[in-house]
KOLMARVEX-397752 format. One line per 2 residues: number of its first residue (from 1); their letters; for each residue x, y, z of N, C-alpha, C. Coordinates in Angstrom, 2 decimals, always signed. Layout:
REM KOLMARVEX-397752
NUM = A = X:Y:Z:X:Y:Z:X:Y:Z ~ ... .
REM end
This chain:
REM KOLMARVEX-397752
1 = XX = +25.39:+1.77:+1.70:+24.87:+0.63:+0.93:+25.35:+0.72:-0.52 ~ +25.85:-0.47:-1.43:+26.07:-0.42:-2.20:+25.30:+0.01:-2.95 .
3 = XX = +25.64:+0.44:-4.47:+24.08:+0.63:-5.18:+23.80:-0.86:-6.04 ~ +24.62:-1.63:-6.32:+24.52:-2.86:-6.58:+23.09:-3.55:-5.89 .
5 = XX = +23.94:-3.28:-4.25:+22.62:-3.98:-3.53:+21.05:-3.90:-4.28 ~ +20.44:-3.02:-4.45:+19.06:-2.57:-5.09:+19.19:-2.91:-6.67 .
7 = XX = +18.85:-4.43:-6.85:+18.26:-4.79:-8.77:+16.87:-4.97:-8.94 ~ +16.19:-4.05:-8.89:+14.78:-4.21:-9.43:+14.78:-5.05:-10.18 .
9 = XX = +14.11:-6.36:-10.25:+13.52:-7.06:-10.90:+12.74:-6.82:-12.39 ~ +12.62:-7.91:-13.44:+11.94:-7.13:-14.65:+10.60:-7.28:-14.43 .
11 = XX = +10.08:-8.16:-13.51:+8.73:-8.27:-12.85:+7.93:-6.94:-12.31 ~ +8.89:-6.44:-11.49:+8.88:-5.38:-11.01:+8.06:-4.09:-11.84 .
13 = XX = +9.17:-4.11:-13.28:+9.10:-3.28:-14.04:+7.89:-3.49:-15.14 ~ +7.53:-4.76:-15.29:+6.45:-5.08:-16.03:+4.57:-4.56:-15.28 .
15 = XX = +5.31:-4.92:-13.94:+3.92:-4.35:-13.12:+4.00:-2.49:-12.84 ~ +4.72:-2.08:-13.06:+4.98:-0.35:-13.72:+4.50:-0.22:-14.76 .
17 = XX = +4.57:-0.85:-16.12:+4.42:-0.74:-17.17:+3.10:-1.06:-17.47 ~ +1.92:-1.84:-16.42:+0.74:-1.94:-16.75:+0.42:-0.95:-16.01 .
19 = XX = +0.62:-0.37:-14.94:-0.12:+0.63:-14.30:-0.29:+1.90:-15.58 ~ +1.32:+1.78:-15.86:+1.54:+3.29:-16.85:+0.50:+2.92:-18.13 .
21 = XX = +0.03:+2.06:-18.71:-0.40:+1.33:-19.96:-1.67:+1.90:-19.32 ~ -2.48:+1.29:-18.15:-3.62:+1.99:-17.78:-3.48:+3.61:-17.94 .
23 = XX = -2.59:+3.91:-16.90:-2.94:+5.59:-17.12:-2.96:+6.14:-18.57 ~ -1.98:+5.74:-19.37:-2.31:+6.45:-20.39:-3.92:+6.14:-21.41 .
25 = XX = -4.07:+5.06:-21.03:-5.73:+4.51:-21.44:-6.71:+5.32:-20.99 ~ -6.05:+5.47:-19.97:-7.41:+6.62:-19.23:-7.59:+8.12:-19.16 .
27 = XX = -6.47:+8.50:-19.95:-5.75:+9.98:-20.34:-6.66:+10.27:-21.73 ~ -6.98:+9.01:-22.43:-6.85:+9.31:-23.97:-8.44:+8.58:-24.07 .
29 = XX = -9.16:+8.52:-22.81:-10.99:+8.13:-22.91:-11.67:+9.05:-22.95 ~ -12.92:+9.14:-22.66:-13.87:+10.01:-22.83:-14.52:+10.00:-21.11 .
31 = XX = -13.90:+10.97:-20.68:-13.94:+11.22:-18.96:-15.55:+11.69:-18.64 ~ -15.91:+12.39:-20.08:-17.39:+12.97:-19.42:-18.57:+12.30:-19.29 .
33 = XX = -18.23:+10.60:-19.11:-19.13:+9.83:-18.66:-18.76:+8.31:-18.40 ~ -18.76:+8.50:-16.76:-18.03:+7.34:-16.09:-18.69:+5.69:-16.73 .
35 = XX = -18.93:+5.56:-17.45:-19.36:+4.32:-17.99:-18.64:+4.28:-19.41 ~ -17.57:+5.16:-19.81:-17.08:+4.46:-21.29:-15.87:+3.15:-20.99 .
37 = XX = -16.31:+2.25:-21.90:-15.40:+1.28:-21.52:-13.93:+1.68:-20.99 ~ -13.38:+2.49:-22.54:-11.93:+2.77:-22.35:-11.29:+3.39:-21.10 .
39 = XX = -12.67:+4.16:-20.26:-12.02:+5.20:-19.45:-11.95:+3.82:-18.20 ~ -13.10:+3.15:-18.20:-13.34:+2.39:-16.96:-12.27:+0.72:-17.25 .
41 = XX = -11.51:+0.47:-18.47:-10.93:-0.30:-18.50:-8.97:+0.23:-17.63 ~ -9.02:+1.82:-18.67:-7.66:+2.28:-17.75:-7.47:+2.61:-16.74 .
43 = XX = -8.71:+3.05:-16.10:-8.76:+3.23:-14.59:-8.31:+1.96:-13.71 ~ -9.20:+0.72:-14.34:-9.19:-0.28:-13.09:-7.65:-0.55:-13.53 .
45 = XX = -6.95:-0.98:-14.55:-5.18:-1.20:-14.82:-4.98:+0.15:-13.92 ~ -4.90:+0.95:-14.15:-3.92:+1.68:-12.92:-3.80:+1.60:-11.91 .
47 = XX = -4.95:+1.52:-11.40:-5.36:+1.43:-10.07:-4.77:-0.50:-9.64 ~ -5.00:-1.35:-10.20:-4.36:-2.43:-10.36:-3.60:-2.43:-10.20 .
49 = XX = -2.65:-2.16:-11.28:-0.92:-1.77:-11.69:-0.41:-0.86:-10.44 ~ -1.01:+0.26:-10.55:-0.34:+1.08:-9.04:-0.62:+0.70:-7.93 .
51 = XX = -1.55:-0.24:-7.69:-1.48:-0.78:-5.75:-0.44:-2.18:-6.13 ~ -0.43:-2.38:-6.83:+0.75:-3.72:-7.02:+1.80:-3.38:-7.01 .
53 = XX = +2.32:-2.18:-7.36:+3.57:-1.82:-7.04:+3.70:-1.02:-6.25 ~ +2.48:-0.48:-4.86:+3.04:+0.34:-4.33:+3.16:-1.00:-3.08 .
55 = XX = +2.09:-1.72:-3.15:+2.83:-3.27:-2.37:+4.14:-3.61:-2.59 ~ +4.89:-3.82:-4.07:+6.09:-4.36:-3.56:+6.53:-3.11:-2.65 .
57 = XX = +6.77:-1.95:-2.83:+7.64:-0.79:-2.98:+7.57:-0.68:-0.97 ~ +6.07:-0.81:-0.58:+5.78:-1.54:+0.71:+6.64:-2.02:+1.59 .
59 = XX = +7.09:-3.52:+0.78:+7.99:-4.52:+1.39:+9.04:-4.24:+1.09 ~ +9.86:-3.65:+0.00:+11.14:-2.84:+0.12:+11.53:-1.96:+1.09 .
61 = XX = +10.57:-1.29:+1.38:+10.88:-0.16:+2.39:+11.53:-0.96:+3.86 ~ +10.41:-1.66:+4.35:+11.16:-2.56:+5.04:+12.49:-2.80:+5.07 .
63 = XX = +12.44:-4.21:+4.32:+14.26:-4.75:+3.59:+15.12:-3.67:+3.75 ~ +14.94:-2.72:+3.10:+15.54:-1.59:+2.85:+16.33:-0.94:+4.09 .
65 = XX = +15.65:-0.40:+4.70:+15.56:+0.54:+6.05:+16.65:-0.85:+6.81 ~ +16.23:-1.85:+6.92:+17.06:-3.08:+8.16:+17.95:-3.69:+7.42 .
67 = XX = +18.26:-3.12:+6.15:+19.46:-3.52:+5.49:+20.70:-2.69:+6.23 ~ +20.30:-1.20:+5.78:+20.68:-0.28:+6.35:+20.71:-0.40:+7.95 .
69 = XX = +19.89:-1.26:+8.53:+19.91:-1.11:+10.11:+21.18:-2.32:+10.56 ~ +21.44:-3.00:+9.52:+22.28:-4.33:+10.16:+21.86:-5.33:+9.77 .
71 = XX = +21.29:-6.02:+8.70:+20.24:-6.99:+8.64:+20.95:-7.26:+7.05 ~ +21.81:-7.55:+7.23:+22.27:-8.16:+5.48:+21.69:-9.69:+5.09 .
73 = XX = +20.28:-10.06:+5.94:+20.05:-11.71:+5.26:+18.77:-10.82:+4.36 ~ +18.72:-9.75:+3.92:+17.59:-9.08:+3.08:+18.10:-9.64:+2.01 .
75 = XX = +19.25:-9.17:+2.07:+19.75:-9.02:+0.45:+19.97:-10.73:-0.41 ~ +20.67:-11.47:+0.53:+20.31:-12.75:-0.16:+19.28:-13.30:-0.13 .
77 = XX = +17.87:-12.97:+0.37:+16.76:-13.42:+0.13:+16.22:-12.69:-0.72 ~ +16.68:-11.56:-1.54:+16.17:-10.87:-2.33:+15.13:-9.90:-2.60 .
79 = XX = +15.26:-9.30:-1.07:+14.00:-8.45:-0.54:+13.98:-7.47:-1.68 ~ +15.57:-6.97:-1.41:+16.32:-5.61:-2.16:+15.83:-5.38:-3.75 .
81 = XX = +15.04:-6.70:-4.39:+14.77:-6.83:-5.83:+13.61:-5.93:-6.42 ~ +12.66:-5.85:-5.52:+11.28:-5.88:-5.47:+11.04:-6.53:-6.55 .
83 = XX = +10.90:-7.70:-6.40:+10.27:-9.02:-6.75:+9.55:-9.65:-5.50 ~ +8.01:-9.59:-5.79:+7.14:-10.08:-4.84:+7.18:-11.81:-5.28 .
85 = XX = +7.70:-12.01:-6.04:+8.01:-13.24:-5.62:+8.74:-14.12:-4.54 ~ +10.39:-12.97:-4.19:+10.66:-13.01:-2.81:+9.90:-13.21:-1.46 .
87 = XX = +8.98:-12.64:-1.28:+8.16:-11.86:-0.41:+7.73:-13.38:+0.39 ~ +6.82:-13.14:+0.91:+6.19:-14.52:+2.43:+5.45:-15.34:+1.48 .
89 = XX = +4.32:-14.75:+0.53:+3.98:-15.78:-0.25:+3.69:-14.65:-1.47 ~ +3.65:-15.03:-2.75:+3.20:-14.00:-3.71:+1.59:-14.15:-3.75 .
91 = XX = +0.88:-15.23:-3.63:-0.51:-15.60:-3.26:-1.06:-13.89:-2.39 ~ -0.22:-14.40:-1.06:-1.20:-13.34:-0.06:-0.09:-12.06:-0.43 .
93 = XX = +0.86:-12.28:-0.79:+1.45:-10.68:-0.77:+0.77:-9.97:-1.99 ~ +0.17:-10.30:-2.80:-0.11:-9.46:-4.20:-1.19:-9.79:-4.81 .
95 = XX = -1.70:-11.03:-4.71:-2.79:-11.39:-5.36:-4.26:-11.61:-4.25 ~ -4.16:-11.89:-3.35:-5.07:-11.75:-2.07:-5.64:-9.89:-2.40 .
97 = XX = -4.51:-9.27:-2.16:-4.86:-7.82:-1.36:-5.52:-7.52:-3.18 ~ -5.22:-7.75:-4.07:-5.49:-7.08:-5.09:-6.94:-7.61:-5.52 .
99 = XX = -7.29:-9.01:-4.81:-9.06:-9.30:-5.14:-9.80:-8.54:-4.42 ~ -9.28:-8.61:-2.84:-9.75:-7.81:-1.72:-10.31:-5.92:-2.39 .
101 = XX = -8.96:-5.66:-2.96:-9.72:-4.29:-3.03:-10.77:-4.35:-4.24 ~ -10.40:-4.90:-4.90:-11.27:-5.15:-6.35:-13.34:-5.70:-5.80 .
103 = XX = -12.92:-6.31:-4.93:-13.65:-6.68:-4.56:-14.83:-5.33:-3.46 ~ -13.53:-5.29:-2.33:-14.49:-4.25:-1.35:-14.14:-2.66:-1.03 .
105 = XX = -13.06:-2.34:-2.03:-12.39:-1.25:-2.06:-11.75:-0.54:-0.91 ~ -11.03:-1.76:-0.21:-10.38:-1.52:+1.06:-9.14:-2.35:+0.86 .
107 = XX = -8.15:-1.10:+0.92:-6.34:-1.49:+0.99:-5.87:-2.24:+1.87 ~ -6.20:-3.51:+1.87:-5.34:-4.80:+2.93:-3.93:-4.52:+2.41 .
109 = XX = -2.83:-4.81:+3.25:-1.65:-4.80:+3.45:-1.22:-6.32:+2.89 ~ +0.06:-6.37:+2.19:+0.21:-7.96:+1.79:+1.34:-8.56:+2.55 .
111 = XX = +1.35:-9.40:+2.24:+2.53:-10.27:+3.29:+3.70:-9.87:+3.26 ~ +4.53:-10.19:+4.81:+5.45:-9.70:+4.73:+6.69:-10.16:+4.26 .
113 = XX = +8.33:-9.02:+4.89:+8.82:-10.07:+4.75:+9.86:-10.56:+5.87 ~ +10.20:-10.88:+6.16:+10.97:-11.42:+7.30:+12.23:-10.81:+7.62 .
115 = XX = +12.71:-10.29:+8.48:+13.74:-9.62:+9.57:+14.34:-10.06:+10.03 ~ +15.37:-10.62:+10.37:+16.01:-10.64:+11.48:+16.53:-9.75:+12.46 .
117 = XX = +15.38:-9.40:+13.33:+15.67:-7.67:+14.19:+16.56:-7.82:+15.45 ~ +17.55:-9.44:+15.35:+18.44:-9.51:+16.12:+19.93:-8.85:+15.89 .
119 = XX = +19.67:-8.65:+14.36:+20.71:-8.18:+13.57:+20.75:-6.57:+13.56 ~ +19.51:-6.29:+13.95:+19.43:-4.71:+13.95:+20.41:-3.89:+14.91 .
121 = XX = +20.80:-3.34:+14.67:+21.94:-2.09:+15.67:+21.19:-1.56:+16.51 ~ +19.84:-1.34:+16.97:+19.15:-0.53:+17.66:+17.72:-1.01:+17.89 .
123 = XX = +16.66:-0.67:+18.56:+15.16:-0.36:+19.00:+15.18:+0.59:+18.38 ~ +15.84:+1.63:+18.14:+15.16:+2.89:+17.63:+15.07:+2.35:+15.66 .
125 = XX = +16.71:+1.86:+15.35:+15.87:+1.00:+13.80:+15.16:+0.41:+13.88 ~ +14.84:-0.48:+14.34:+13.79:-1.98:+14.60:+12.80:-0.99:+14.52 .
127 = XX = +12.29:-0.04:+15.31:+10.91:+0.85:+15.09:+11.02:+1.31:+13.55 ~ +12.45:+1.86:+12.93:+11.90:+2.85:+11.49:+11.76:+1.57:+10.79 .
129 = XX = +12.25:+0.32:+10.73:+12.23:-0.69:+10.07:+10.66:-1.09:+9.71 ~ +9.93:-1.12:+10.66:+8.36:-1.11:+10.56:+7.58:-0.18:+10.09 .
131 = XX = +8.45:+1.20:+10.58:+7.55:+2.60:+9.86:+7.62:+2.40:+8.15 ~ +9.36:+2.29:+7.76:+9.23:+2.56:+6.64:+7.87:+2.03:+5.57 .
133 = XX = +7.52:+0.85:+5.59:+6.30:+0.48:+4.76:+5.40:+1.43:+4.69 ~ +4.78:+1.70:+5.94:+3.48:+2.53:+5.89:+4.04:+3.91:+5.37 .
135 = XX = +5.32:+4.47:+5.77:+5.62:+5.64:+5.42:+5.43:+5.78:+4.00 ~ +6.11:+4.54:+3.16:+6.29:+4.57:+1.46:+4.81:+4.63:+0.80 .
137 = XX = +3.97:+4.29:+1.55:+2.44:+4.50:+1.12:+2.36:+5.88:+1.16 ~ +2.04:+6.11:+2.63:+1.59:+8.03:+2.28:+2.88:+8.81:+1.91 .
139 = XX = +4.30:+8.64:+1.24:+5.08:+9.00:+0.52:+4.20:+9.02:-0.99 ~ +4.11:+8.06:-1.29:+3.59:+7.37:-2.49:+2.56:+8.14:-2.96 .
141 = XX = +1.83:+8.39:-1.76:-0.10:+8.90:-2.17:+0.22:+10.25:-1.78 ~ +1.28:+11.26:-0.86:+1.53:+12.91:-1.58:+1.89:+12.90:-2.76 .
143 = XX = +2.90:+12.04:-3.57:+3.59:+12.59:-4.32:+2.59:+12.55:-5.62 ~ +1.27:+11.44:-5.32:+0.11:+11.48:-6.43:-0.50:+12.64:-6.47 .
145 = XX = -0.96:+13.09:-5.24:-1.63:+13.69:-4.47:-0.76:+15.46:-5.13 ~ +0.26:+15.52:-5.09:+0.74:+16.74:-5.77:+1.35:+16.77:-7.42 .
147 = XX = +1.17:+15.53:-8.10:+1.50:+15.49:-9.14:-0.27:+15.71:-10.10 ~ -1.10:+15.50:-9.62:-2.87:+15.84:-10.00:-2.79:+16.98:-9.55 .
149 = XX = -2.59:+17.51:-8.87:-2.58:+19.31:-7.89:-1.84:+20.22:-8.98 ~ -0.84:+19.74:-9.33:-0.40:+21.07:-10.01:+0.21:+20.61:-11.47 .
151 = XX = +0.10:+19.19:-12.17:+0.60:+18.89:-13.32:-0.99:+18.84:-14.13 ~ -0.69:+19.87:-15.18:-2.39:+19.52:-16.06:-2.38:+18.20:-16.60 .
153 = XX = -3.21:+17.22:-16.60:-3.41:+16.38:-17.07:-5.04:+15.65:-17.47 ~ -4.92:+15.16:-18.31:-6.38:+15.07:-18.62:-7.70:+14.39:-17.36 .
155 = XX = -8.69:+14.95:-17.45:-9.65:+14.15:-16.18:-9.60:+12.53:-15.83 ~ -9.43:+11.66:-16.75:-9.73:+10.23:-16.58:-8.47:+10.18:-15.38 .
157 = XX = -6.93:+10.51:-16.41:-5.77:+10.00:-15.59:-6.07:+10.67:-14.08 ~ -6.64:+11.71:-13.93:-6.60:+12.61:-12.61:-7.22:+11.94:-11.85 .
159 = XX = -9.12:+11.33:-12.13:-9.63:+10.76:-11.48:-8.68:+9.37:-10.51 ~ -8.08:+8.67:-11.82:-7.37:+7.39:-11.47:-6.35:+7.57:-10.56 .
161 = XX = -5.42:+8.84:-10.44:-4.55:+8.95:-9.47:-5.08:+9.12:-8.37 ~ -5.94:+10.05:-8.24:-6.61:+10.77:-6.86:-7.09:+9.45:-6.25 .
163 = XX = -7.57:+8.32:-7.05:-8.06:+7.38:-5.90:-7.15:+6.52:-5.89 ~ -5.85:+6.53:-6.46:-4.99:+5.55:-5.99:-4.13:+6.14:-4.87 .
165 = XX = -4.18:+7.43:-5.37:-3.62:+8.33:-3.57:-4.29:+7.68:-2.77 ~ -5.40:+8.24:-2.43:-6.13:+7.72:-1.37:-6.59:+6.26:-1.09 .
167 = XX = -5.69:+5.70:-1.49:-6.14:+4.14:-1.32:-4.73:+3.94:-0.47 ~ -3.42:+4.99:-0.57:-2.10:+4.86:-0.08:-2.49:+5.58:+1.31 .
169 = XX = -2.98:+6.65:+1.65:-3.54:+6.62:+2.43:-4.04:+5.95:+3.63 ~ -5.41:+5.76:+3.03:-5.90:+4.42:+3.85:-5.20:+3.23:+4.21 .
171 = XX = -4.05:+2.80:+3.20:-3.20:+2.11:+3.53:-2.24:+2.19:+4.97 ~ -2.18:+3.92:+4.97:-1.04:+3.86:+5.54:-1.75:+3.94:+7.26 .
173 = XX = -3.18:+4.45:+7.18:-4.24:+4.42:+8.25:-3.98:+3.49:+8.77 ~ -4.55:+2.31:+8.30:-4.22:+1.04:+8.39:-3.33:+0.39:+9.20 .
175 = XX = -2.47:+0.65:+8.65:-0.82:-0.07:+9.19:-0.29:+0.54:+10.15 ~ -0.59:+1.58:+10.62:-0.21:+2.24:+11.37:-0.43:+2.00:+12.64 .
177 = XX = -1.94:+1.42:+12.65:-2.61:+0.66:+14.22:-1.87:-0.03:+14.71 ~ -1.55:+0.43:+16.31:-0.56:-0.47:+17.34:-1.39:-1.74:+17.30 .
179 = XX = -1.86:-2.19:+16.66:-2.63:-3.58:+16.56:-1.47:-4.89:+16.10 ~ -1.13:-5.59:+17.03:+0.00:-6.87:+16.62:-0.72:-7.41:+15.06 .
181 = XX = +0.84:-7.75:+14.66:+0.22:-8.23:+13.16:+0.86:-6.69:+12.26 ~ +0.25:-5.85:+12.64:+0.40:-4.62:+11.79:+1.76:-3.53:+12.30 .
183 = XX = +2.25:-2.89:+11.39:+3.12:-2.73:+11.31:+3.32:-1.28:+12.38 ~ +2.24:-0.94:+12.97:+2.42:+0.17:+14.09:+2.39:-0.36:+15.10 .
185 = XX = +2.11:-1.69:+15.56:+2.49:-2.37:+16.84:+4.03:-2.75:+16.46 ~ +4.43:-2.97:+15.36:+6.05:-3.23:+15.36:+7.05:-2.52:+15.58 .
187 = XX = +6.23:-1.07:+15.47:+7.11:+0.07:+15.58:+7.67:+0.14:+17.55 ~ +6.17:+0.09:+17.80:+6.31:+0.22:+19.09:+6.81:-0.84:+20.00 .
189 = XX = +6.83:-2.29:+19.74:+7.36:-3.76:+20.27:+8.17:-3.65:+21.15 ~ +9.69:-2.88:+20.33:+10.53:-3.00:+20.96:+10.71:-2.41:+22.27 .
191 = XX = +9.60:-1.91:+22.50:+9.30:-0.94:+24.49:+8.70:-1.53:+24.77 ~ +7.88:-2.55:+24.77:+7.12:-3.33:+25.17:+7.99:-4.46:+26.41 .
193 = XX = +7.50:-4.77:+27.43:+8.00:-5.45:+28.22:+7.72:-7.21:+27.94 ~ +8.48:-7.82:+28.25:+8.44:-9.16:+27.63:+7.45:-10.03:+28.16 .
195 = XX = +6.34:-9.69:+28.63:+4.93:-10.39:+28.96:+3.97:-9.92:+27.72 ~ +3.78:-8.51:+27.51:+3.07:-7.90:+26.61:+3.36:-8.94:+25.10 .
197 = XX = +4.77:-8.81:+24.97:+5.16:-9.12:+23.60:+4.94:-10.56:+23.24 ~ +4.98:-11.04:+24.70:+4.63:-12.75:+24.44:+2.93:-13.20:+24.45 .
199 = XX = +2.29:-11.56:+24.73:+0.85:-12.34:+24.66:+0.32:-11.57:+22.85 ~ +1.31:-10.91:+22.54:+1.03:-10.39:+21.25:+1.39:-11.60:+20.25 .
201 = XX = +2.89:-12.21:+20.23:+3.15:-13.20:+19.59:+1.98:-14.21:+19.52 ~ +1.32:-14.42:+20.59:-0.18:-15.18:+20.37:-1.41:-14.79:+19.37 .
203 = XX = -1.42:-13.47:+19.73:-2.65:-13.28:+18.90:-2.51:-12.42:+17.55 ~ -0.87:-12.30:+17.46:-0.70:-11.73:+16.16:-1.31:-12.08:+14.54 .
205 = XX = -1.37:-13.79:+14.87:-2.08:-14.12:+13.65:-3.40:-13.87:+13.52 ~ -3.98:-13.23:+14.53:-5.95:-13.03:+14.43:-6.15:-11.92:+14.45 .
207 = XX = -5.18:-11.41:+15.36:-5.62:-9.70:+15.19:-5.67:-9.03:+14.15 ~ -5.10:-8.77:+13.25:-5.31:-8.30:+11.89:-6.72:-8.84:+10.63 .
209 = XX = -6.86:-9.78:+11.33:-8.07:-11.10:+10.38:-9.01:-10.11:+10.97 ~ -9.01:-10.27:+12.49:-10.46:-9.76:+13.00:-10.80:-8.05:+12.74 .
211 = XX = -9.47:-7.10:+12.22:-9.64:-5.95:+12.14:-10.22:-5.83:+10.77 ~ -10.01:-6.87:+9.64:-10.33:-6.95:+8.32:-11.50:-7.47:+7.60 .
213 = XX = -12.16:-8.57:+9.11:-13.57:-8.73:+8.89:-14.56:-7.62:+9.95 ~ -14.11:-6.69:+10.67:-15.12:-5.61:+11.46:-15.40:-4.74:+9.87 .
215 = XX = -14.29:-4.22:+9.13:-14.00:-3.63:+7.90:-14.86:-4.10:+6.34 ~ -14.90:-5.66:+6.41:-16.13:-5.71:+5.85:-17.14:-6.14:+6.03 .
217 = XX = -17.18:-6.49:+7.08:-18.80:-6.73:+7.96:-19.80:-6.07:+8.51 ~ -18.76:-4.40:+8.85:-19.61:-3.85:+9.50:-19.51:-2.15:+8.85 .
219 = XX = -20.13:-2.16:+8.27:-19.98:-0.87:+7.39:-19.72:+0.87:+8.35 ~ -20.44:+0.48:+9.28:-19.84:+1.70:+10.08:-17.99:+1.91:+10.84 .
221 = XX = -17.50:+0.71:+10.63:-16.21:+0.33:+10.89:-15.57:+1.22:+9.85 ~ -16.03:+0.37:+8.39:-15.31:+1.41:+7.37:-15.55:+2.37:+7.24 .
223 = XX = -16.55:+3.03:+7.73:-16.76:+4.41:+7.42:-16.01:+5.26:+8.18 ~ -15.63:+4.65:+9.35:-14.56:+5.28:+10.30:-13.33:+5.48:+9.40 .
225 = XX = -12.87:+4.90:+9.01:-11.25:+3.96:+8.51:-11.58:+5.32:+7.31 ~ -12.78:+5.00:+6.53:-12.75:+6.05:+5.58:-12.78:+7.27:+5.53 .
227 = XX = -13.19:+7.89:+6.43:-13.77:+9.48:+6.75:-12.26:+9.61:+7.46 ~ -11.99:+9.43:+8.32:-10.42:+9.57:+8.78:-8.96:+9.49:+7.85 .
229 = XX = -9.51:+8.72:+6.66:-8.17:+8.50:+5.11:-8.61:+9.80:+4.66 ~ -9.69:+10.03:+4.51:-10.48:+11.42:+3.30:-10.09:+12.26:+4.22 .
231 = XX = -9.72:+12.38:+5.40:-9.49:+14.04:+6.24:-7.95:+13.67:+5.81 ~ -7.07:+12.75:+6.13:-5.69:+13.03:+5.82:-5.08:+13.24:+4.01 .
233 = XX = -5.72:+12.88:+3.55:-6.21:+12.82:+1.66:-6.20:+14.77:+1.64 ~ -7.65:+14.69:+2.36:-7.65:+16.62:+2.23:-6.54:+17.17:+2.85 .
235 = XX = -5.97:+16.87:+4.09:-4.73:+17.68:+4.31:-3.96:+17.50:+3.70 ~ -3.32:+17.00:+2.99:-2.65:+16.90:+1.82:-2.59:+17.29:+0.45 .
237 = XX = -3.59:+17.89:+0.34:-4.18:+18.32:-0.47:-4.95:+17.87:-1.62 ~ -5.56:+16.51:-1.36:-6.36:+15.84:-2.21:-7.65:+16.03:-2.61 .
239 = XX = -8.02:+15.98:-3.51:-9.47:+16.39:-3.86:-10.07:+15.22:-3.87 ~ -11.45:+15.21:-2.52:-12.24:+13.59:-2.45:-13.20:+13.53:-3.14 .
241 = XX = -13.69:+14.34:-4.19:-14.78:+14.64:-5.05:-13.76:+13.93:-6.66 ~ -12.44:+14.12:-6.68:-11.76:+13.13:-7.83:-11.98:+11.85:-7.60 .
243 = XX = -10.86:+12.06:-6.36:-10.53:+10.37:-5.80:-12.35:+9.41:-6.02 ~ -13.40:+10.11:-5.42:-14.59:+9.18:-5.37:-15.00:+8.99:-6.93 .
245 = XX = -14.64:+9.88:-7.82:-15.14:+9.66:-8.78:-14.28:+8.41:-9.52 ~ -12.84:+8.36:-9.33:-12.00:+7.24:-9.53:-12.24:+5.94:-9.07 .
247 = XX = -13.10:+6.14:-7.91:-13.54:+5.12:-6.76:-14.65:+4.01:-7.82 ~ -15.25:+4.97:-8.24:-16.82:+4.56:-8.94:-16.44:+3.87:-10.58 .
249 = XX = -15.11:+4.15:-10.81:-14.87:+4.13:-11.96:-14.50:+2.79:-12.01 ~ -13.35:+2.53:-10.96:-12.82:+1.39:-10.96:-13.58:+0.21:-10.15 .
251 = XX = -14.63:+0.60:-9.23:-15.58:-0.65:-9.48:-16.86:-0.46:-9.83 ~ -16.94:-0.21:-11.23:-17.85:+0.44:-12.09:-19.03:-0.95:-11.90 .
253 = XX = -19.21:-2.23:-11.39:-20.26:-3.26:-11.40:-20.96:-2.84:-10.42 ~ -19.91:-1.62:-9.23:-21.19:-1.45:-7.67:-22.23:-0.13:-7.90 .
255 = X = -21.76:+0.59:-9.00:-22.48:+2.00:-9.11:-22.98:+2.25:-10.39 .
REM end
C-alpha cells in the first residue's frame, strides 16, 4: 500500500487534540476529590475525545485491512482519511454512540463503512476485514492499559485512561458477538451456508437494536457485558478500582 493512500484528515487531528487538551486538564486537577470541576471537566474531554477517535480509528481498521484485501473503492470514498465524515452517517457513526455512553456508560459501536467483499481475494480476508475494528479497540485499550501500568503519571490522567481502556474493551466484547449486524457475525459469514446468511440479511437491522435495548433495559444484561470487560481489563493488566473511579468521574451527575 502506498503511504500516500493513508491522509488523516485535520478533523481527525482536531478530535486528538481535544482528547489530549482533556488529559492534560486532568493531569494538572486536584485528583483527591472526585467532584473538582477541573478534574471532572478533563476527564469527561478525554474520555469524549478518546472514544471519538478510537471510533474513527474503528472504521479505519476496517477500510484498511480490505484495502489491503482487494477492495480499492475504500480509498476513493475516503475511508483511508479517518474522517468520520466519510463514514455511513457522521450522526450515528460519532455523535449517537458518544450521547449513548455519556448518557448510560455503555460503548455502542458507530456506523459503518461499506465493503465491497466481492473485491476481497479471500474468506479468510473478508473474516480479518471484520476483526480488524474490534481488534483496534482492545489494541487501543492494552496499549492504555500499559501506558497507566508502568508510565508515572499523575492520578486524574490515570483515572481517565483506565476507564477509557476499559470502555475499548467492552467495546471490543461487544463486537465480537456472532450476532448479525456486529462485526463477529461478519467474521464468521463467510462459512455460513447461503440460507443462514439470507435469514441474517433479514434481521441484521434489529439484531443489534435488540442487543442494545436488553443492555439498557435490563441491568442484569449489563452486568454480564460488564463483569466479563472487567475480567478481560484485569487480564491485561488493568486496574478496575482506577478505571471505576474514572467511570464516576466522567458521569459525575449519576454519583
Amino acid at each position: 500500500m502506498q503511504r500516500s493512500a493513508v491522509r488523516p484528515s485535520p478533523l481527525f487531528f482536531a478530535i486528538l487534540a481535544l482528547a489530549i487538551a482533556g488529559g492534560l486538564l486532568a493531569a494538572f486537577s486536584d485528583a483527591t476529590s472526585t467532584r473538582d470541576p477541573m478534574l471532572i471537566a478533563g476527564v469527561f474531554i478525554l474520555i469524549v475525545g478518546g472514544w471519538a477517535v478510537s471510533l474513527t480509528l474503528h472504521e479505519f481498521g476496517h477500510a484498511f485491512v480490505a484495502y489491503k484485501g482487494g477492495d480499492h473503492s475504500v480509498l476513493g470514498k475516503g475511508y483511508l482519511n479517518l474522517d468520520v465524515r466519510h463514514y455511513t452517517d457522521p450522526v450515528l457513526s460519532l455523535v449517537l454512540p458518544l450521547i449513548l455512553l455519556a448518557i448510560g456508560g455503555i460503548p455502542l459501536p458507530g456506523g459503518a463503512v461499506w465493503i465491497n467483499r466481492w473485491a476481497l481475494r479471500s474468506r479468510g480476508i473478508s473474516t480479518w476485514v471484520s476483526l480488524a475494528g474490534p481488534l483496534s479497540n482492545l489494541l487501543f485499550g492494552v496499549l492504555l492499559t500499559v501506558a497507566v501500568a508502568y508510565i508515572p503519571m499523575p492520578v486524574g490522567l490515570a483515572i481517565g485512561l483506565s476507564y477509557l481502556a476499559l470502555l475499548q474493551v467492552f467495546a471490543f466484547v461487544l463486537n465480537i458477538l456472532p450476532i448479525p449486524g456486529l462485526d463477529g457475525f461478519g467474521a464468521i459469514e463467510p462459512y455460513l451456508s447461503p440460507q443462514t446468511r439470507e435469514f441474517a440479511a433479514k434481521v441484521r437491522p434489529w439484531a443489534p437494536l435488540a442487543l442494545f435495548a436488553l443492555l439498557f433495559a435490563v441491568p442484569n444484561v449489563a452486568a454480564v457485558f460488564q463483569d466479563l470487560s472487567g475480567f478481560v481489563y484485569e487480564a491485561i493488566g488493568g486496574d478496575r478500582q482506577d478505571a471505576y473511579a474514572g467511570q464516576i468521574t466522567f458521569m459525575f451527575w449519576r454519583y
